[in-house]
C-alpha positions as CSV (number, residue, x, y, z in Angstrom):
1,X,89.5,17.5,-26.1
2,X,88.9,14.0,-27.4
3,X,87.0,12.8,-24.0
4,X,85.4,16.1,-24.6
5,X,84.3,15.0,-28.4
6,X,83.6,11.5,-27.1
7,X,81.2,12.4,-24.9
8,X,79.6,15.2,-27.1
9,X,79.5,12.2,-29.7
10,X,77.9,9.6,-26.9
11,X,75.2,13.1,-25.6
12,X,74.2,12.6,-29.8
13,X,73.7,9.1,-29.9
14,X,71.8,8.7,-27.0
15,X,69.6,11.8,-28.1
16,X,69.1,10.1,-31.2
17,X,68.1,6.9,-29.4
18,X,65.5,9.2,-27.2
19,X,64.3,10.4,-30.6
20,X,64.1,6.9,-32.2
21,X,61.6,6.0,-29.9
22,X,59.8,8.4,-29.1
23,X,56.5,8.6,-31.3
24,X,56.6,11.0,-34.4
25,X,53.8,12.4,-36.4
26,X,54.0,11.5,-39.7
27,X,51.2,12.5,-42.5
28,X,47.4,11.8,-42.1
29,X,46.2,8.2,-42.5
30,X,43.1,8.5,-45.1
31,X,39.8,6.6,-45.1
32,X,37.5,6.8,-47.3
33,X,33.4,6.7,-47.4
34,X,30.1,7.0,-49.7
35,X,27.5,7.7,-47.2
36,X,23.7,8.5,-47.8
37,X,23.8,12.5,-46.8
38,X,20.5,13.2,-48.9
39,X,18.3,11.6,-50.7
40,X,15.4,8.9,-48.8
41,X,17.3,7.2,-46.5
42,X,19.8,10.1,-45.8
43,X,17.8,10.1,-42.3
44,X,20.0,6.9,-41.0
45,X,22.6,7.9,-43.2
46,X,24.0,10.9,-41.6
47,X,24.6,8.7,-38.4
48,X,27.5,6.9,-40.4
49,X,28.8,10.6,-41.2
50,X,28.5,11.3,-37.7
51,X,29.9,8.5,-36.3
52,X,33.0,8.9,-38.6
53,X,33.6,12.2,-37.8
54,X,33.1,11.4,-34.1
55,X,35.4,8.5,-34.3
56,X,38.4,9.8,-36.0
57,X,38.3,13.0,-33.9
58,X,38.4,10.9,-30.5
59,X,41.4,8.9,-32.0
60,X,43.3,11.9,-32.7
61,X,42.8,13.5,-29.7
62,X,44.0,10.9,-28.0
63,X,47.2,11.0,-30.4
64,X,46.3,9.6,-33.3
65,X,47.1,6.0,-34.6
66,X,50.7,4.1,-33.9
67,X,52.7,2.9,-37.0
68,X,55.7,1.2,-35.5
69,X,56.8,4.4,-33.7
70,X,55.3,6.8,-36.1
71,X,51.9,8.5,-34.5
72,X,49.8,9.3,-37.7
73,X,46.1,11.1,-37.5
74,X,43.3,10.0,-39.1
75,X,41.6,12.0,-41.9
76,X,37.7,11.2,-43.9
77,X,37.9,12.0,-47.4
78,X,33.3,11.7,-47.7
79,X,31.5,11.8,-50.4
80,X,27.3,11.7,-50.8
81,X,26.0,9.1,-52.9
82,X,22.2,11.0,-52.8
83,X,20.7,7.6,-52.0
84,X,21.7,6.2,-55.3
85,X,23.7,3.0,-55.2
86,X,25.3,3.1,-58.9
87,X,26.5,6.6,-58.1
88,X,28.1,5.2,-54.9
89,X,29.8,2.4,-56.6
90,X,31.3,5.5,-59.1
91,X,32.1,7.3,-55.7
92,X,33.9,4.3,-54.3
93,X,35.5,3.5,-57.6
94,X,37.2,7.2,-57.3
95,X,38.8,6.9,-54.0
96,X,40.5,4.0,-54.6
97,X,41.5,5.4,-57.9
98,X,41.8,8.8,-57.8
99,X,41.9,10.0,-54.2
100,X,44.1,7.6,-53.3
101,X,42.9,6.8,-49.8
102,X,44.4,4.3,-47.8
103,X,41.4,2.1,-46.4
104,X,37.5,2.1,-46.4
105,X,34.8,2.9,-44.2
106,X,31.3,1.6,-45.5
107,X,27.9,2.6,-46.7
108,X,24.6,2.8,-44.8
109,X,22.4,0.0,-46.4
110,X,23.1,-3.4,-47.5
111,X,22.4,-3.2,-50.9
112,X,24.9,-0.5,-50.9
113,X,27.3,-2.1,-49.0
114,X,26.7,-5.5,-51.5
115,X,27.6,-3.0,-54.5
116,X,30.2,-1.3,-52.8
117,X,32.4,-4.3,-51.6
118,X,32.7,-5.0,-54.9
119,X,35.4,-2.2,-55.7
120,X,37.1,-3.0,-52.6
121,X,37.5,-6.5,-53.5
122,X,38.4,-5.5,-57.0
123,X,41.3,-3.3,-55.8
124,X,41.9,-5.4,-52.3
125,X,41.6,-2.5,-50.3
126,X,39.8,-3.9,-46.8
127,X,36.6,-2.1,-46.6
128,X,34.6,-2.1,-42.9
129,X,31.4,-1.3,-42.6
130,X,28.8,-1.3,-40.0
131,X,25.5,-0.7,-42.3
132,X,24.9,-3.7,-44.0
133,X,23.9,-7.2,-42.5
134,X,22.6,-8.9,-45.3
135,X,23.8,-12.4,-45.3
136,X,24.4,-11.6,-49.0
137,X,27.1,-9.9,-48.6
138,X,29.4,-12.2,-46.8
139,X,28.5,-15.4,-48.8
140,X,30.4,-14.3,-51.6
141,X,33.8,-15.4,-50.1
142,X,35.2,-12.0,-50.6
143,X,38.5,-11.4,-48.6
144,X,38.5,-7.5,-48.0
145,X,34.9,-7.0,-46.4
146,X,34.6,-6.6,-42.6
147,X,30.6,-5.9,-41.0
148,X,30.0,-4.7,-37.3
149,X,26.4,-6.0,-37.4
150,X,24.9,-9.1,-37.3
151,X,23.2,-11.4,-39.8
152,X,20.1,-10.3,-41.3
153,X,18.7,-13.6,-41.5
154,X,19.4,-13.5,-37.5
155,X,17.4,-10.5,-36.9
156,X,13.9,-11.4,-35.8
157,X,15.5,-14.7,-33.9
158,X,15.6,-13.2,-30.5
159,X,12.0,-11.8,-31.2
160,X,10.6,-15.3,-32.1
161,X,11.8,-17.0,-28.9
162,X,10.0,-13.5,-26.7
163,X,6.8,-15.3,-28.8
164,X,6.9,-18.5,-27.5
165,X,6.6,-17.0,-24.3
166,X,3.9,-14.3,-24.4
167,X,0.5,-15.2,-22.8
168,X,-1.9,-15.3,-24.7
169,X,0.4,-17.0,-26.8
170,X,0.6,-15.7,-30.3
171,X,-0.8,-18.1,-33.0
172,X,-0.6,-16.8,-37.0
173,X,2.0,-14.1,-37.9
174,X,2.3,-12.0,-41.1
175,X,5.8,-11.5,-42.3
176,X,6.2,-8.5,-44.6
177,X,9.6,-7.2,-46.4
178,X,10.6,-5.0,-48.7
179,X,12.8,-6.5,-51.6
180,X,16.3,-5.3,-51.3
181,X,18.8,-7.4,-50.0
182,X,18.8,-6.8,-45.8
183,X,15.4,-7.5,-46.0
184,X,15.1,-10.3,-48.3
185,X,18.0,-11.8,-45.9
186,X,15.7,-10.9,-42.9
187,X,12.6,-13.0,-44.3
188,X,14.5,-15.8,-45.6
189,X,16.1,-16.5,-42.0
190,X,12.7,-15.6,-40.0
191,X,10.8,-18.2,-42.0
192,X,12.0,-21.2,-41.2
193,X,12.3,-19.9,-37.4
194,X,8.4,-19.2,-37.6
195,X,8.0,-22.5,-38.6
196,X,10.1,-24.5,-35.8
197,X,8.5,-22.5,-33.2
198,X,4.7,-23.5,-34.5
199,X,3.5,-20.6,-35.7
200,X,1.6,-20.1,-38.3
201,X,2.8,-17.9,-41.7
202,X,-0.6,-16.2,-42.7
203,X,0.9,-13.9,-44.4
204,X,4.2,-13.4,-46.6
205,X,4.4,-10.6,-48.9
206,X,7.5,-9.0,-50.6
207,X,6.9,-4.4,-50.9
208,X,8.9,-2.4,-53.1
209,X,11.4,-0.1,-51.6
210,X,10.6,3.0,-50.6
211,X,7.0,1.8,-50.3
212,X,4.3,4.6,-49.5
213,X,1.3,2.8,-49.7
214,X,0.4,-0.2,-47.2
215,X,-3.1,0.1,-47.5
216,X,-3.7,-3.5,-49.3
217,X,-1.3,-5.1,-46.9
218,X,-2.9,-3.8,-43.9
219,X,-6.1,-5.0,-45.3
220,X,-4.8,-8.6,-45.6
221,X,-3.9,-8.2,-42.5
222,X,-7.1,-7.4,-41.1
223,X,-9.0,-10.1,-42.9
224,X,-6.9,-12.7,-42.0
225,X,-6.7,-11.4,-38.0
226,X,-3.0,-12.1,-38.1
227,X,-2.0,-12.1,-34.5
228,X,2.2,-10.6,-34.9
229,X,3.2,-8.4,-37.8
230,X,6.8,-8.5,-38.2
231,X,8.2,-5.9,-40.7
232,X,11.8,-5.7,-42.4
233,X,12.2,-2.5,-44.2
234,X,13.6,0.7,-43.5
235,X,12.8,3.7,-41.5
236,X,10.4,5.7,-43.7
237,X,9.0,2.8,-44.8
238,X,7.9,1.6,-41.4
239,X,7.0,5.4,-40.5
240,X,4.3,5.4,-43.2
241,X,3.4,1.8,-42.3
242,X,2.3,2.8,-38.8
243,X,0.4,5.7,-39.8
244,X,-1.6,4.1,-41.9
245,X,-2.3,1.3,-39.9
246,X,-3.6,3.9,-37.4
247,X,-6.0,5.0,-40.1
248,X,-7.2,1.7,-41.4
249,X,-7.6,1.0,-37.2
250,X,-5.4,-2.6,-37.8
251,X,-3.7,-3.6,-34.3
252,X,-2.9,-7.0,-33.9
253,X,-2.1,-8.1,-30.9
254,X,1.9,-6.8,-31.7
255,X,3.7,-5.7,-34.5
256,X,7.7,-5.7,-34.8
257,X,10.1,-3.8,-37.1
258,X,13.8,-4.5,-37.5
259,X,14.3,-1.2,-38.0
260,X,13.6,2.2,-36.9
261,X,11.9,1.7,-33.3
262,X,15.8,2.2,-31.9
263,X,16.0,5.4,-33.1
264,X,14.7,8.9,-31.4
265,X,13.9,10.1,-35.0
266,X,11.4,7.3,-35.3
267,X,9.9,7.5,-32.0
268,X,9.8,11.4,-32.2
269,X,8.0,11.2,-35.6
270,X,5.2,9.4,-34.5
271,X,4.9,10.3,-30.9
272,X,2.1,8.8,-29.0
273,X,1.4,6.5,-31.8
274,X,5.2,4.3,-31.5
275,X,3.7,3.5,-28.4
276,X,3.7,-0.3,-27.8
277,X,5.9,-1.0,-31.0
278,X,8.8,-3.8,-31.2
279,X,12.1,-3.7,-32.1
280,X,15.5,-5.0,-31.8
281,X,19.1,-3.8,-31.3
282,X,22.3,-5.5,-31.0
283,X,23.2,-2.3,-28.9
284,X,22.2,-0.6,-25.9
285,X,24.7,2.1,-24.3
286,X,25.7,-0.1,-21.4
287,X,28.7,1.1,-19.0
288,X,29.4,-2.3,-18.9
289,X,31.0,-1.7,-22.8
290,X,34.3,-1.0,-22.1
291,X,36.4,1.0,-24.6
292,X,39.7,2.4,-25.2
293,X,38.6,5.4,-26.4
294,X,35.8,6.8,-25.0
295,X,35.9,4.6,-22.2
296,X,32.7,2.7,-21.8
297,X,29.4,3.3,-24.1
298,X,27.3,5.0,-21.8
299,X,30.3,7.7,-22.0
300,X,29.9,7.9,-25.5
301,X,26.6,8.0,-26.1
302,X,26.5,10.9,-23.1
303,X,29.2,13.1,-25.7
304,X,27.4,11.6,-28.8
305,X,24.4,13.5,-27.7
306,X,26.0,16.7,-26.9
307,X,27.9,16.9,-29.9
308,X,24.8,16.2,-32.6
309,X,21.6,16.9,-30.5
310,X,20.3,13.3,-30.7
311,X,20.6,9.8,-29.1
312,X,22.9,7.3,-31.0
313,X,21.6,3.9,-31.4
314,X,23.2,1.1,-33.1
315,X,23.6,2.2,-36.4
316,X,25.7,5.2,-34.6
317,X,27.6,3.0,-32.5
318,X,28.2,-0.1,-35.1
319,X,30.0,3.1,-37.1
320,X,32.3,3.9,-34.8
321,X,33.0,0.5,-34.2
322,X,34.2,0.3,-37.7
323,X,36.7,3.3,-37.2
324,X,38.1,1.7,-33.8
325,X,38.2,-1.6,-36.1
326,X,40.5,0.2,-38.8
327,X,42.4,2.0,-35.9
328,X,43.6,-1.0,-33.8
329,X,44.2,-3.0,-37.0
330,X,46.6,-0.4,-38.5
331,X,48.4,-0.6,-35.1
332,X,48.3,-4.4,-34.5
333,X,49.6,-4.7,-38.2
334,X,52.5,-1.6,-37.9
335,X,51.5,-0.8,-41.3
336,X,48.8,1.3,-43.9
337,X,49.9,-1.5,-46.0
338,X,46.2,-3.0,-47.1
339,X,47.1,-6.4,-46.8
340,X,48.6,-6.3,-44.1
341,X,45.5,-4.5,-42.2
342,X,43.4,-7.0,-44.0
343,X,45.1,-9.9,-42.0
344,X,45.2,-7.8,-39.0
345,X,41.5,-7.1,-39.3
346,X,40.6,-10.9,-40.2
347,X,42.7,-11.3,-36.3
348,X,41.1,-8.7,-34.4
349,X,39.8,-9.9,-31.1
350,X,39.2,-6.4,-28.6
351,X,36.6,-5.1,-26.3
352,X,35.3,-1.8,-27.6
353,X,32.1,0.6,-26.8
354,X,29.7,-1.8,-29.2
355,X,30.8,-4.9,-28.2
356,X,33.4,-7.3,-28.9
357,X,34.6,-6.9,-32.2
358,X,36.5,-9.9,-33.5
359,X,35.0,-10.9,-37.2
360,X,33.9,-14.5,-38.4
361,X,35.9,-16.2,-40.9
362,X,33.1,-14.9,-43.3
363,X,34.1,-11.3,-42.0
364,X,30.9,-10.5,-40.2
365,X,30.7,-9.9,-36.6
366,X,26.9,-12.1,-34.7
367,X,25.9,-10.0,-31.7
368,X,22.8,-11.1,-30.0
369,X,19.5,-9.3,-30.4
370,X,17.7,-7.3,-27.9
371,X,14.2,-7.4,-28.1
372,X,13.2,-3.7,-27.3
373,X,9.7,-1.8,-27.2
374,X,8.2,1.2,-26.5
375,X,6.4,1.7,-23.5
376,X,5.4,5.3,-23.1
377,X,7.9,7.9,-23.6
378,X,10.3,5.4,-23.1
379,X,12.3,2.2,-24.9
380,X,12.8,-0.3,-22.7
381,X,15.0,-3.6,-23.1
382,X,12.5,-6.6,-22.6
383,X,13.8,-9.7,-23.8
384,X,17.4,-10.9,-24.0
385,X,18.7,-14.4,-24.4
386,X,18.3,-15.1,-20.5
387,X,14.5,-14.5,-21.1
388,X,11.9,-11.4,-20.0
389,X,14.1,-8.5,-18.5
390,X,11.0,-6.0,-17.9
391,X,7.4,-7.3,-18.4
392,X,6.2,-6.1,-22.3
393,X,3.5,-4.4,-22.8
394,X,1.1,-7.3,-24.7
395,X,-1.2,-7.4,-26.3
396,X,-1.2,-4.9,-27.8
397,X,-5.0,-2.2,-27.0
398,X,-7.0,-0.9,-30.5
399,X,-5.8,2.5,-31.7
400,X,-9.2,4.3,-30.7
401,X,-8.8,2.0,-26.8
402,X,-5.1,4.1,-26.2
């Protein structure tokens, strides 16, 4: 009867050893966002709610997120800030404060993200966003911001050097930004580039946000015969910009925007007329882009399409980065703790659909721009750091010569 009890005591044990290590799910592992769902820039905004959502639903499918030996799933707890950055500070402030959640998953927009990074500092809860690239908002020394795309001021960089190399070579250049705090960043880094590679600034003029009415600018732009436009602002801005350079019949030899040329939206809302128009991404859905998850980014942006009915582009994919960021920090650290996933973020170094994401001692990540355009019905990569990859279409014909 003892050997009997002895061994029914050593069957327990080692069942309890099996059960030791063998991953348990514990309760979820909350992060929490303010994203623009309405309001004028909802349009790219809904891409970070999509990406989330995407995200944390590949994670868990695959098992969730490994604490020691504790498998936990990952929840959102979203709220809409309507496009209005005090409300999102307000929104922030309450889940850290009220919600409770364990980490923090940015804004679209980098005065957003410049506001918001505040209450994560504040309450040193690591935020990681993938929506803001104003150089603003890592020069502040804060210890709890993370960004998955690169420096504004680094934007138009790749676009310069395609410039240098364009026959007939591009002489004067008007630089036009709105005046919030990615595109302030973008004009203060693309000026002093302009001016090493010999071109002339004929133009450099600061927009309101939001901007409907480019008629002067367009006008200066005539008068002077500026041969580049390059324009930092966002999507609706740039929409309205096109169309009315359309109407006024300006079309220098190329025009450039940092933003919206990337996405299907943009090209869709124009149609024939985003024809010939420059751009730049830090991301193109390359099966080269291995990932954990989803496992490369051609594979993801294939199920990203069939799941929302559109094409990602890199706002889409920086956001997930920012999910896969938190996810393989949590595990790397063992712990929610947000400290410790702050140090373990600060650390990261891993290959992931978007790139390589290993953050800067600033906590921003520099991934090379792609120079991209339009040609047709199609958006072609046609500069990289290498030099030309397909021929651009330059210069660019007069609107009624299409």
């Amino acid at each position: 009867m003892a050997r009997t009890a002895l061994r029914a005591s050593g069957a327990l044990f080692a069942l309890a050893l099996a059960l030791s290590a063998t991953p348990t799910f514990a309760q979820d592992i909350v992060l929490g966002a303010s994203v623009q769902l309405t309001g004028p820039v909802a349009n790219t905004g809904r891409y970070y709610k999509d990406a989330y959502d995407f995200a944390i639903d590949k994670i868990n499918a695959a098992g969730g997120v490994k604490v020691g030996n504790t498998k936990r799933k990952l929840a959102l707890k979203l709220y809409d800030n309507q496009s209005d950055v005090n409300l999102s500070v307000r929104q922030y402030t309450q889940l850290v404060s009220q919600d409770k959640v364990n980490l923090l998953l940015g804004p679209f927009a980098s005065n957003f993200a410049l506001a918001d990074s505040a209450v994560s500092e504040k309450y040193r809860i690591p935020m990681v966003q993938g929506g803001g690239a104003s150089d603003q908002i890592f020069s502040r020394k804060f210890k709890y911001i993370f960004g998955t795309l690169a420096p504004a001021s680094n934007y138009f960089a790749s676009t310069i050097d395609m410039l240098k190399q364009l026959e007939p070579a591009p002489k004067s250049v008007a630089l036009l930004y709105a005046d919030d705090a990615f595109d302030v960043s973008v004009a203060q880094g693309t000026r002093p580039l302009l001016q090493k590679a010999g071109l002339k600034i004929a133009i450099d003029a600061r927009y309101s946000s939001n901007a409907s009415d480019f008629n002067s600018l367009l006008s200066q732009i005539k008068s002077v015969n500026a041969d580049v436009v390059l324009v930092a602002g966002h999507e609706t801005e740039i929409l309205n910009f096109v169309r009315q350079a359309k109407s006024l019949a300006v079309a220098p030899k190329m025009y450039s925007f940092t933003v919206g040329v990337p996405s299907e939206d943009f090209r869709k809302a124009l149609g024939k007329d985003a024809d010939y128009a420059f751009g730049m991404t830090a991301w193109l859905p390359n099966a080269n882009l291995k990932d954990r998850w989803f496992g490369d980014a051609a594979q993801f942006a294939t199920a990203y399409k069939a799941k929302y009915g559109y094409d990602p582009d890199y706002h889409a994919a920086s956001g997930v980065a920012d999910v896969e960021a938190v996810a393989q920090a949590i595990e790397n650290a063992g712990s929610v703790e947000p400290q410790k996933v702050r140090d373990a973020l600060a650390k990261l170094n891993f290959p992931s659909l978007y790139g390589t994401i290993a953050f800067a001692a600033n906590g921003q990540i520099d991934l090379p721009q792609v120079v991209i355009q339009v040609q047709g019905d199609k958006l072609v990569a046609v500069y990289g750091g290498k030099g030309f990859i397909v021929k651009p279409n330059y210069p660019m014909p007069a609107w009624n010569a299409r």
